[in-house]
Biopython code that builds the backbone (N, CA, C, O; Angstrom):
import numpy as np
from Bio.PDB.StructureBuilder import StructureBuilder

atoms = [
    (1, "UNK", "N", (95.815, 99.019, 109.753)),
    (1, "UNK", "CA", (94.801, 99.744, 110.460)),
    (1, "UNK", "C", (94.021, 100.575, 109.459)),
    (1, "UNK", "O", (94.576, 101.145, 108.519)),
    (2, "UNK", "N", (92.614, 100.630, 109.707)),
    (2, "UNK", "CA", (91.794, 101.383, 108.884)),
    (2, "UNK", "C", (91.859, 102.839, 108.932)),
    (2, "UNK", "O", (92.598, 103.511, 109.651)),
    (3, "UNK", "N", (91.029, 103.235, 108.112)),
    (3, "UNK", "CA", (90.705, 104.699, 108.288)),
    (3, "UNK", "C", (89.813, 105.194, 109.048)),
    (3, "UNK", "O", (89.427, 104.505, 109.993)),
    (4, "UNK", "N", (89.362, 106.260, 108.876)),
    (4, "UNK", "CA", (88.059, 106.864, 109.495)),
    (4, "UNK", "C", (87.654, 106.591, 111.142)),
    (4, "UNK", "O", (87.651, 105.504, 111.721)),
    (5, "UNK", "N", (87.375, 107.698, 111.600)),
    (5, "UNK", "CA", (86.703, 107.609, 113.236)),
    (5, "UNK", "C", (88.525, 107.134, 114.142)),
    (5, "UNK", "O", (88.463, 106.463, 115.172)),
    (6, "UNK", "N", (89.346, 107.390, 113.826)),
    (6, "UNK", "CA", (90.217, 106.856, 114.375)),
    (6, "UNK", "C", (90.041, 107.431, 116.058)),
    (6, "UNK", "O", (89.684, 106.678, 116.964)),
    (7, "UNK", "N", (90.346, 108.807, 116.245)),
    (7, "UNK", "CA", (90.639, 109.146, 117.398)),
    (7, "UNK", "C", (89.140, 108.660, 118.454)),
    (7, "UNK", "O", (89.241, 108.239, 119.607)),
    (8, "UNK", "N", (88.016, 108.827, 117.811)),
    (8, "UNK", "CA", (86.832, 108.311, 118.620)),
    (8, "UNK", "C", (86.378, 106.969, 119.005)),
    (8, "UNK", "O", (86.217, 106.740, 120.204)),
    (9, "UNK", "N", (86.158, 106.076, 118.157)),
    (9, "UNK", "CA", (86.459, 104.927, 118.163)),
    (9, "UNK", "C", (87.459, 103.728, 118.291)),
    (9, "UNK", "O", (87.440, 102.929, 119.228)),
    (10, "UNK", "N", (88.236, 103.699, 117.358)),
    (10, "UNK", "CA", (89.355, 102.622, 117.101)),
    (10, "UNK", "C", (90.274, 102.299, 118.589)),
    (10, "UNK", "O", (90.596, 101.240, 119.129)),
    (11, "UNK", "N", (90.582, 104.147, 119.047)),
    (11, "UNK", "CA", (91.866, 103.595, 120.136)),
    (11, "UNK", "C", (91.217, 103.275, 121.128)),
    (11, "UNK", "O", (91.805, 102.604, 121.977)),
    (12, "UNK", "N", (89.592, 103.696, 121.387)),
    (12, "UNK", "CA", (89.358, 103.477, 123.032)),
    (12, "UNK", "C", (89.137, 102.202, 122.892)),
    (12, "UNK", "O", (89.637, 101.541, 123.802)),
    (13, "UNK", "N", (88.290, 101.292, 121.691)),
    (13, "UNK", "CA", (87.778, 100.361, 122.017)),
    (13, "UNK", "C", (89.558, 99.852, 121.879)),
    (13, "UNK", "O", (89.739, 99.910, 123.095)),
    (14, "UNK", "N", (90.483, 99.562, 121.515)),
    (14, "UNK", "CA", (91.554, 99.155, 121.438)),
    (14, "UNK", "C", (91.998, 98.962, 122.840)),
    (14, "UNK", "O", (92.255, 97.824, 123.232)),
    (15, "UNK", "N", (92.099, 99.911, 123.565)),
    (15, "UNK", "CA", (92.703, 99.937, 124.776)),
    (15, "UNK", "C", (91.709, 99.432, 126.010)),
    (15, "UNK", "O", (92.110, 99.181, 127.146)),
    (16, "UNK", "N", (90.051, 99.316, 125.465)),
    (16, "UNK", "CA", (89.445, 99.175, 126.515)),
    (16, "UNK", "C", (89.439, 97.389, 126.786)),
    (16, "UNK", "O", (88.994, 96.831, 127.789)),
    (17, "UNK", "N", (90.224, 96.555, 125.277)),
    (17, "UNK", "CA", (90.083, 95.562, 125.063)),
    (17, "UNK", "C", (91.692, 94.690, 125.397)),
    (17, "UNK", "O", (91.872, 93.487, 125.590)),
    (18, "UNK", "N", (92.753, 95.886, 125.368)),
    (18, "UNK", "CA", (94.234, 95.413, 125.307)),
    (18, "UNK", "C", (94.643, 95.253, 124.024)),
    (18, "UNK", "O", (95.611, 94.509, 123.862)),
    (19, "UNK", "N", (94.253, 95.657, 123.264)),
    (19, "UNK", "CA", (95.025, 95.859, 121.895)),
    (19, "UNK", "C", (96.081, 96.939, 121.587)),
    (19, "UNK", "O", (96.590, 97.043, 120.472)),
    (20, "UNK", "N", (96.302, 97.520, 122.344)),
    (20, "UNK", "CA", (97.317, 98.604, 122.443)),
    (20, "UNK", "C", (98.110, 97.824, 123.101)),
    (20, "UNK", "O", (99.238, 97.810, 122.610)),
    (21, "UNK", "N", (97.962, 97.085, 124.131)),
    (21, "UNK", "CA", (99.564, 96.479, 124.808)),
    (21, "UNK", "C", (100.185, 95.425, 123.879)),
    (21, "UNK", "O", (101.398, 95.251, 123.765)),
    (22, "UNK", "N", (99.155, 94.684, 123.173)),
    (22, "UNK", "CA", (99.089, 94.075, 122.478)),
    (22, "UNK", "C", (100.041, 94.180, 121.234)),
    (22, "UNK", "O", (100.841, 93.354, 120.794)),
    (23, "UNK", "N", (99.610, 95.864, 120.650)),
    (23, "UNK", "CA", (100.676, 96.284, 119.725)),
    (23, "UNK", "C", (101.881, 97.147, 120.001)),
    (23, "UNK", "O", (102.735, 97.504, 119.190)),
    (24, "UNK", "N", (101.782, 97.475, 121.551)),
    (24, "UNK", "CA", (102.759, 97.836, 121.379)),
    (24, "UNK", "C", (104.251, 96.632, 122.348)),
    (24, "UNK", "O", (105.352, 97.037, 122.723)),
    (25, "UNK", "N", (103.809, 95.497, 122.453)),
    (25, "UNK", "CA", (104.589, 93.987, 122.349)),
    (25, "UNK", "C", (105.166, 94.040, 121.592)),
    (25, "UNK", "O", (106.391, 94.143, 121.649)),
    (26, "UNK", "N", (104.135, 93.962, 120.067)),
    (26, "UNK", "CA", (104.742, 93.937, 118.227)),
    (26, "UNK", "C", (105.469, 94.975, 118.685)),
    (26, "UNK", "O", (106.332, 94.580, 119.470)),
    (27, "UNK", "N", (105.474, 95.819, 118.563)),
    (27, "UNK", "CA", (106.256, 96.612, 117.988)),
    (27, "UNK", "C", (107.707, 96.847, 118.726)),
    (27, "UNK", "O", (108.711, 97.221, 118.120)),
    (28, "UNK", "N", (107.660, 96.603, 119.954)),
    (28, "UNK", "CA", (108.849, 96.546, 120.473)),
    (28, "UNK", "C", (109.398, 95.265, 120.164)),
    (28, "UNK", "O", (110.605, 95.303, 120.402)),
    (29, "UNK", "N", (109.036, 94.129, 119.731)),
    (29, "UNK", "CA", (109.406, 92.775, 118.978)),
    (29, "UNK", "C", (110.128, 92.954, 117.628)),
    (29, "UNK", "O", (110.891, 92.102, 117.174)),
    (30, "UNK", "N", (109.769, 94.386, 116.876)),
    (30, "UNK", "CA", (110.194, 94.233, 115.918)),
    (30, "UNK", "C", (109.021, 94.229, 114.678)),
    (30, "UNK", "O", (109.304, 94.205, 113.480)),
    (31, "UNK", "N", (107.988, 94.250, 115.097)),
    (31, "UNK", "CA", (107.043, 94.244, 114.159)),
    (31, "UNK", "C", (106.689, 95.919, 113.524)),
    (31, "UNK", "O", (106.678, 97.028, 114.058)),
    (32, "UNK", "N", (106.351, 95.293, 111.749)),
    (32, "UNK", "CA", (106.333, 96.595, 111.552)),
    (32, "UNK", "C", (104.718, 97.026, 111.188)),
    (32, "UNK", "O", (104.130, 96.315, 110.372)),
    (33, "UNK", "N", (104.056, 98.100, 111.745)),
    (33, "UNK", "CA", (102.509, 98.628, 111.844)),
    (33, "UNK", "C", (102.551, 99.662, 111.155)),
    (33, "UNK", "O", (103.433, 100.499, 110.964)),
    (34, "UNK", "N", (101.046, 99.481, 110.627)),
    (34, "UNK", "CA", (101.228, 100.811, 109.463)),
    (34, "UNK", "C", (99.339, 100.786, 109.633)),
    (34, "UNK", "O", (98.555, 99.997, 110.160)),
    (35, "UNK", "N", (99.202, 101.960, 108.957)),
    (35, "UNK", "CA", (97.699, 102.198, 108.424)),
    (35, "UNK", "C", (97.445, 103.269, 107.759)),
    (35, "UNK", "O", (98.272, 104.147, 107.512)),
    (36, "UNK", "N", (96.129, 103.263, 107.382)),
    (36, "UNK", "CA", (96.081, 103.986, 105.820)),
    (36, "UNK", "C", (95.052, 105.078, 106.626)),
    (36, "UNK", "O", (94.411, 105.021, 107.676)),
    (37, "UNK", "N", (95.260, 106.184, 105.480)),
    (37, "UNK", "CA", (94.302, 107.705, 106.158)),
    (37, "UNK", "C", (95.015, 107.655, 107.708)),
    (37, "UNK", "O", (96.169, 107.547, 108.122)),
    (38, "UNK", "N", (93.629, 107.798, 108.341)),
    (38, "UNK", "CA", (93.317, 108.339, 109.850)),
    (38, "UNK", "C", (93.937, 106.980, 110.720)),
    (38, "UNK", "O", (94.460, 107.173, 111.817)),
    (39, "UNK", "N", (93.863, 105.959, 110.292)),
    (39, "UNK", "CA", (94.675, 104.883, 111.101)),
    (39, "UNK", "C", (95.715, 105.098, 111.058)),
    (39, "UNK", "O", (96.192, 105.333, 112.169)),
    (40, "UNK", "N", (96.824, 105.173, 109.736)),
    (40, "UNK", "CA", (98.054, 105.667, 110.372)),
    (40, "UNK", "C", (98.416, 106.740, 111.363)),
    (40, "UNK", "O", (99.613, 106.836, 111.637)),
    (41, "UNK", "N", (97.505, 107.622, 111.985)),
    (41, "UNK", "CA", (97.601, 108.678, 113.143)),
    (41, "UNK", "C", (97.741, 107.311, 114.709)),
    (41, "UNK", "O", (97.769, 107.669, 115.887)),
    (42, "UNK", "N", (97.789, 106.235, 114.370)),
    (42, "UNK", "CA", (97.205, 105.293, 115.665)),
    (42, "UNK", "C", (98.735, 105.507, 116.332)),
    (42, "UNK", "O", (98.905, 106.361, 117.202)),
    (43, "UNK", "N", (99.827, 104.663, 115.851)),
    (43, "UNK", "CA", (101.370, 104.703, 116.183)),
    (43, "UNK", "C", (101.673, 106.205, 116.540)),
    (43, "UNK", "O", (102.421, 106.214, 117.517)),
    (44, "UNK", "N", (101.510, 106.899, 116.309)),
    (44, "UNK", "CA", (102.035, 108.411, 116.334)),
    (44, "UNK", "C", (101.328, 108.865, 117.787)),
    (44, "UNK", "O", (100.161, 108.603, 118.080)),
    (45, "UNK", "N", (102.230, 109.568, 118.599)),
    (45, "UNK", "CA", (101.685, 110.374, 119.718)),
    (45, "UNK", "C", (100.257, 111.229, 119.233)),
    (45, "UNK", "O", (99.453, 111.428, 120.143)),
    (46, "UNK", "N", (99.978, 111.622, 118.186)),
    (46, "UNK", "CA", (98.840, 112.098, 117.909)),
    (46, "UNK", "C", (98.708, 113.088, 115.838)),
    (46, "UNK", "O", (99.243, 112.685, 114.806)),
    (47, "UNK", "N", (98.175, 113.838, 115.951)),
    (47, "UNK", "CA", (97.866, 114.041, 114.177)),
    (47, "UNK", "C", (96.550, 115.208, 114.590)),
    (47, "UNK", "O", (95.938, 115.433, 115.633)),
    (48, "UNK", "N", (96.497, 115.750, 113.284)),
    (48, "UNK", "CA", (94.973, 115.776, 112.888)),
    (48, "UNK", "C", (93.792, 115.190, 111.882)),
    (48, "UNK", "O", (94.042, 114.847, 110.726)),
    (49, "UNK", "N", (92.813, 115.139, 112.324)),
    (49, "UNK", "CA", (91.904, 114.291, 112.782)),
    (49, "UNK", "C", (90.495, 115.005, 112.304)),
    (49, "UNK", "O", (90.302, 116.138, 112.743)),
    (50, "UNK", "N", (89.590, 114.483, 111.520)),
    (50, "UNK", "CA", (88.361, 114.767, 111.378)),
    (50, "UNK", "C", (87.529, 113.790, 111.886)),
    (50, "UNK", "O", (86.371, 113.715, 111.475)),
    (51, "UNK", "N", (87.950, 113.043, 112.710)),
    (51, "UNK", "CA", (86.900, 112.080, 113.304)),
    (51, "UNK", "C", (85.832, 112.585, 114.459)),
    (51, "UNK", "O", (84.830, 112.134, 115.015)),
    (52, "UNK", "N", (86.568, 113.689, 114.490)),
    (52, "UNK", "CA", (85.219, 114.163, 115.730)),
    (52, "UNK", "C", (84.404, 115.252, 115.329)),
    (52, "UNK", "O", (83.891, 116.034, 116.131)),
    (53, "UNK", "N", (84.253, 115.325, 113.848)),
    (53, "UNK", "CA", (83.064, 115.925, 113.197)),
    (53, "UNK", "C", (83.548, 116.784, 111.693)),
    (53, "UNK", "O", (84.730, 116.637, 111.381)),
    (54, "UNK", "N", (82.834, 117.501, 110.941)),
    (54, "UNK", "CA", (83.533, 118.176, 109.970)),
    (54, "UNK", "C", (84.614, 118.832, 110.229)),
    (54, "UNK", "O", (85.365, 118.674, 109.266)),
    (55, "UNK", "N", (85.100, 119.492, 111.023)),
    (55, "UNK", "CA", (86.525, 120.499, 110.903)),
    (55, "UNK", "C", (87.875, 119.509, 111.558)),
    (55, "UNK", "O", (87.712, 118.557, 112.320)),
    (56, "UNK", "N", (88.831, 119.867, 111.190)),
    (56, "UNK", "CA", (90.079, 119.242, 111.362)),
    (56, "UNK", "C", (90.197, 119.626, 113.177)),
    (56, "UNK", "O", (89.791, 120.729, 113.546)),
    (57, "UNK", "N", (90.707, 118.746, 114.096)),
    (57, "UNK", "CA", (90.575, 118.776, 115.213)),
    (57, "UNK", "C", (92.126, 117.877, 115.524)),
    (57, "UNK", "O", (92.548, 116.845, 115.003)),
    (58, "UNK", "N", (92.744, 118.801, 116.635)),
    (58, "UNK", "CA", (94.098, 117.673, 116.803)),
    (58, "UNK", "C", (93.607, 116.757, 117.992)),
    (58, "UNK", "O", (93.037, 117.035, 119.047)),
    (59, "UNK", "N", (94.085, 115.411, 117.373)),
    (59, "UNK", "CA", (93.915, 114.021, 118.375)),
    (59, "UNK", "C", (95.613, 114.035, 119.013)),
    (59, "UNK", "O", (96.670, 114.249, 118.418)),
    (60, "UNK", "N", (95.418, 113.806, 120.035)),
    (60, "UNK", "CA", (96.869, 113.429, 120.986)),
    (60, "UNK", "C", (96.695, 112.455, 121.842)),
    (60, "UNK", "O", (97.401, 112.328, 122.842)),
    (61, "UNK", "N", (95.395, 111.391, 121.420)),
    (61, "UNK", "CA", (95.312, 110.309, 122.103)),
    (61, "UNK", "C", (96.112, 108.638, 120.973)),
    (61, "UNK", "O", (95.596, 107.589, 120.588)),
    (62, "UNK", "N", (97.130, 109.065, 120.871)),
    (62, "UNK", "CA", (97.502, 108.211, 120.186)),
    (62, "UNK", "C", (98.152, 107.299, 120.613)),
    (62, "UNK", "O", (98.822, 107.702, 121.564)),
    (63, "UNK", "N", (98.394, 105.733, 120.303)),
    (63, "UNK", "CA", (99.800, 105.226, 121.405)),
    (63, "UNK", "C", (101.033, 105.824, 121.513)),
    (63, "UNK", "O", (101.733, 105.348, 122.406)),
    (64, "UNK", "N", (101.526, 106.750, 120.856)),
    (64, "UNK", "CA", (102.921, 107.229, 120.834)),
    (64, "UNK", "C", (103.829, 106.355, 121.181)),
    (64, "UNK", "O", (104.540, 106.381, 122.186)),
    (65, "UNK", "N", (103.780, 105.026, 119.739)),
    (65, "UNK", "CA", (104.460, 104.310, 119.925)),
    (65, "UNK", "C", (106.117, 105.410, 118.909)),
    (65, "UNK", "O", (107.324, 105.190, 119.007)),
    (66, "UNK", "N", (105.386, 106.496, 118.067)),
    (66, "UNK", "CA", (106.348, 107.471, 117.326)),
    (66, "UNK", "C", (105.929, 108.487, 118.230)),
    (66, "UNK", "O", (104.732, 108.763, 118.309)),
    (67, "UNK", "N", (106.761, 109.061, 118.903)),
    (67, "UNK", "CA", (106.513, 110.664, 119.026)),
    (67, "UNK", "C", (106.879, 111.847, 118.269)),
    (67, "UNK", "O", (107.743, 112.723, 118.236)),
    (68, "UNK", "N", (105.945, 111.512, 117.745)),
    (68, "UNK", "CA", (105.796, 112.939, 116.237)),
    (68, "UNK", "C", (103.972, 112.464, 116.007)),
    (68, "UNK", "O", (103.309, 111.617, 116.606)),
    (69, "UNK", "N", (103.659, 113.238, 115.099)),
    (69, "UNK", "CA", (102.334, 113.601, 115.032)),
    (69, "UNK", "C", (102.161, 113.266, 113.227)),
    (69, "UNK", "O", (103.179, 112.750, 112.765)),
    (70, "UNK", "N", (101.456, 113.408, 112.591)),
    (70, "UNK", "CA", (101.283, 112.984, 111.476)),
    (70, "UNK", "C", (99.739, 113.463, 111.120)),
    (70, "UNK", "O", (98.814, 113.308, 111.918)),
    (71, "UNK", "N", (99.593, 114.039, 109.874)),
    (71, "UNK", "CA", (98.542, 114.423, 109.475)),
    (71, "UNK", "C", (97.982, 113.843, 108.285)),
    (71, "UNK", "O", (98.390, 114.360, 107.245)),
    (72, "UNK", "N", (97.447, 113.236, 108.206)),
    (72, "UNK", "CA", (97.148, 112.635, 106.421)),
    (72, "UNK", "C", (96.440, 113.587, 105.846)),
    (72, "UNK", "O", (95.585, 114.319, 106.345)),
    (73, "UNK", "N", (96.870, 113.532, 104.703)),
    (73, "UNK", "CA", (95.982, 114.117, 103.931)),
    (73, "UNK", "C", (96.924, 115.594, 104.009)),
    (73, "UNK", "O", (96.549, 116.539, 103.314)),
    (74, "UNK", "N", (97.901, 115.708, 104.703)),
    (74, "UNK", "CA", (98.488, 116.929, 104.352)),
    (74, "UNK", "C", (98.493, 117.822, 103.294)),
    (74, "UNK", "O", (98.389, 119.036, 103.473)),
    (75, "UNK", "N", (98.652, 117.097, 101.759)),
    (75, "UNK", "CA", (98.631, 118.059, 100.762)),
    (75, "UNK", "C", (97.694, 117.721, 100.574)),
    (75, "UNK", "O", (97.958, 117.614, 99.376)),
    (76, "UNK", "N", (96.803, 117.435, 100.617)),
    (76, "UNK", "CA", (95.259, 117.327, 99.356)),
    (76, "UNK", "C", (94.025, 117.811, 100.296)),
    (76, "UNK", "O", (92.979, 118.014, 99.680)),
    (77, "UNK", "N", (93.983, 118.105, 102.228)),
    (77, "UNK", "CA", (92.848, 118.447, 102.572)),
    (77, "UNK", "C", (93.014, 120.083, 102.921)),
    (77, "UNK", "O", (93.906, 120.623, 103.576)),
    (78, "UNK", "N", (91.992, 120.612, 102.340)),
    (78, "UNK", "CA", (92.347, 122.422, 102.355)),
    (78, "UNK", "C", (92.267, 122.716, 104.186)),
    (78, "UNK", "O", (91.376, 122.541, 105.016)),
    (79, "UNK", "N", (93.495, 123.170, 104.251)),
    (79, "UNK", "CA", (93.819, 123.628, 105.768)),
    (79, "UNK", "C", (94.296, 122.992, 106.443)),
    (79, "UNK", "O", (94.132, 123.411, 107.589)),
    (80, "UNK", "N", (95.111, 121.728, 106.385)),
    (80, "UNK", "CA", (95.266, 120.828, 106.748)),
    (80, "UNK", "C", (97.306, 121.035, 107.177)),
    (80, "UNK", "O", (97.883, 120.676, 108.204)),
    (81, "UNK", "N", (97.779, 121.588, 106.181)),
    (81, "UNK", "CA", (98.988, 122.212, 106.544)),
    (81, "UNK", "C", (98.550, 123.377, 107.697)),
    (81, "UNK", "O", (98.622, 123.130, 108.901)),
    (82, "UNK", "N", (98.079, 124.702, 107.154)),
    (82, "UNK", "CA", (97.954, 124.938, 108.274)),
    (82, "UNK", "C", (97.564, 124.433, 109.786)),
    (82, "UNK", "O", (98.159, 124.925, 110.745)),
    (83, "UNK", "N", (97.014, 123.894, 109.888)),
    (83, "UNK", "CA", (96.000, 123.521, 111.340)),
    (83, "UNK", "C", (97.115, 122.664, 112.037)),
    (83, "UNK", "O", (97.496, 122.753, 113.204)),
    (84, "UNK", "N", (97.565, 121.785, 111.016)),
    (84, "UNK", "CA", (99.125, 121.113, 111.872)),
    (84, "UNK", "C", (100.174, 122.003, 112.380)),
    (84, "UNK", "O", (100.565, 121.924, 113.545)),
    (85, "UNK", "N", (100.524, 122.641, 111.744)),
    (85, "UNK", "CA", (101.473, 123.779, 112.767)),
    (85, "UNK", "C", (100.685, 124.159, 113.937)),
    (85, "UNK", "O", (100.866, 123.889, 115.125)),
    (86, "UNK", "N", (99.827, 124.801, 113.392)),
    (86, "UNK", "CA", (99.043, 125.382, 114.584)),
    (86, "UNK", "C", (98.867, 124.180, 115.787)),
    (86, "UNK", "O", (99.542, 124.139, 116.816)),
    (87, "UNK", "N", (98.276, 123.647, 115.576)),
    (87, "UNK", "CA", (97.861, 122.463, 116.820)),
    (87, "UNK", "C", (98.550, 121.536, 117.314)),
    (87, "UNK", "O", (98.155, 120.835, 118.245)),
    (88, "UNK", "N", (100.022, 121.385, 116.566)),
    (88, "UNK", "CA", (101.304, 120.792, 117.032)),
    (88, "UNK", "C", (101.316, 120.916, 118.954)),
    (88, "UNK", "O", (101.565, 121.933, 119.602)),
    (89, "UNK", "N", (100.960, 119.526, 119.501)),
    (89, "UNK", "CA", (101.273, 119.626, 120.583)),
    (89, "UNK", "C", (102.644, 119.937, 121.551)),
    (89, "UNK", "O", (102.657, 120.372, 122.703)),
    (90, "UNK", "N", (103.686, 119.596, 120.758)),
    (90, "UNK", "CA", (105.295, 120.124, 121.156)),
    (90, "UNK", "C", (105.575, 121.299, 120.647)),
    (90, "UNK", "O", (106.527, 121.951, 121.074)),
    (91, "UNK", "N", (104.703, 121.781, 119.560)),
    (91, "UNK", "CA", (104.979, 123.126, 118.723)),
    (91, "UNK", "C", (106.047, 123.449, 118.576)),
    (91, "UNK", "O", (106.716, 124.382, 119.020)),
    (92, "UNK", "N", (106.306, 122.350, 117.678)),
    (92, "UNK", "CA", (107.716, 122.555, 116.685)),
    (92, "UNK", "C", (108.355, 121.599, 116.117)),
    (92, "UNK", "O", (107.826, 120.488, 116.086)),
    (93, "UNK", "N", (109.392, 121.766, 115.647)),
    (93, "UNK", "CA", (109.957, 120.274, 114.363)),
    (93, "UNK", "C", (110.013, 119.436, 114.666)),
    (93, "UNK", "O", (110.019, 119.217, 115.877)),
    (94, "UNK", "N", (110.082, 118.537, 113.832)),
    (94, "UNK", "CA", (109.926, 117.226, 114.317)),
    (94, "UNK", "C", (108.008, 116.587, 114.409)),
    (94, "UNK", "O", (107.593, 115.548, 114.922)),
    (95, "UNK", "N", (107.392, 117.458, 113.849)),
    (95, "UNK", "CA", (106.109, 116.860, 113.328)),
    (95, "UNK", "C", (105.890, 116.716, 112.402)),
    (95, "UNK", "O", (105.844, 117.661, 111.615)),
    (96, "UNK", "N", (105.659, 115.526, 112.055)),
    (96, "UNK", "CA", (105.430, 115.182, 110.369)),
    (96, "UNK", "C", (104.649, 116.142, 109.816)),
    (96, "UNK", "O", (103.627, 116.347, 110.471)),
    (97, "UNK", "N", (104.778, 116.839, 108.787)),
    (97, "UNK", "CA", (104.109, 117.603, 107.797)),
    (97, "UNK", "C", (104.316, 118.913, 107.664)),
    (97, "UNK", "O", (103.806, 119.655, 106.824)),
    (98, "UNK", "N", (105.529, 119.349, 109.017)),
    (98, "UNK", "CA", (105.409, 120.565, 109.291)),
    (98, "UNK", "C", (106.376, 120.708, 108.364)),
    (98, "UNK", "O", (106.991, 119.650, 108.230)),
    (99, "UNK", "N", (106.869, 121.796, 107.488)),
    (99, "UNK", "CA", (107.694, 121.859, 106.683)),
    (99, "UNK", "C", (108.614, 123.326, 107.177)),
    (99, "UNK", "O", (109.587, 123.694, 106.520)),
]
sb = StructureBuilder()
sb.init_structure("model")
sb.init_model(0)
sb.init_chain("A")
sb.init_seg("    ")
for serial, (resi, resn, name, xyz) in enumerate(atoms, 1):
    if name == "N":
        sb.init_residue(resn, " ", resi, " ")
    sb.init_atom(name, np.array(xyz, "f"), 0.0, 1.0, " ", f" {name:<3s}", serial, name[0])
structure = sb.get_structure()
């Protein structure tokens, strides 16, 4: 799975098409899904997310085929640790990045 525009693009047209049941078949089959940047947020109940404009924004439209959250870019985008704690939809461990 690609990067960029994930939470705006990628999952609706995904789901508006059946590609979400689709993967999540694979994945209960045994298949293993991955993606790079903002696509790897797709599997995960949700992350943060700059797809819906310059500032980091939490997406929780994810398949939650993982329930945990995932942020890319954790160490290298400034604020990006913070804003994940903060916007942790379960608010608390067990979200990737939270340390």
């Amino acid at each position: 799975m690609g990067g960029r525009q994930v939470g705006v693009n990628l999952l609706a047209l995904w789901r508006a098409h059946g590609v979400d049941t689709a993967m999540r078949t694979a994945w209960a089959a045994g298949v293993v899904l991955g993606g790079v940047s903002a696509g790897s947020l797709c599997c995960h109940a949700g992350g943060t997310t700059d797809s819906y404009g310059p500032e980091l924004m939490p997406m929780t439209a994810g398949l939650h085929l993982l329930e945990s959250s995932n942020c890319p870019h954790y160490d290298s985008e400034p604020g990006a640790a913070r804003h994940t704690s903060r916007s942790s939809p379960h608010g608390g461990p067990g979200w990737l990045g939270e340390r």
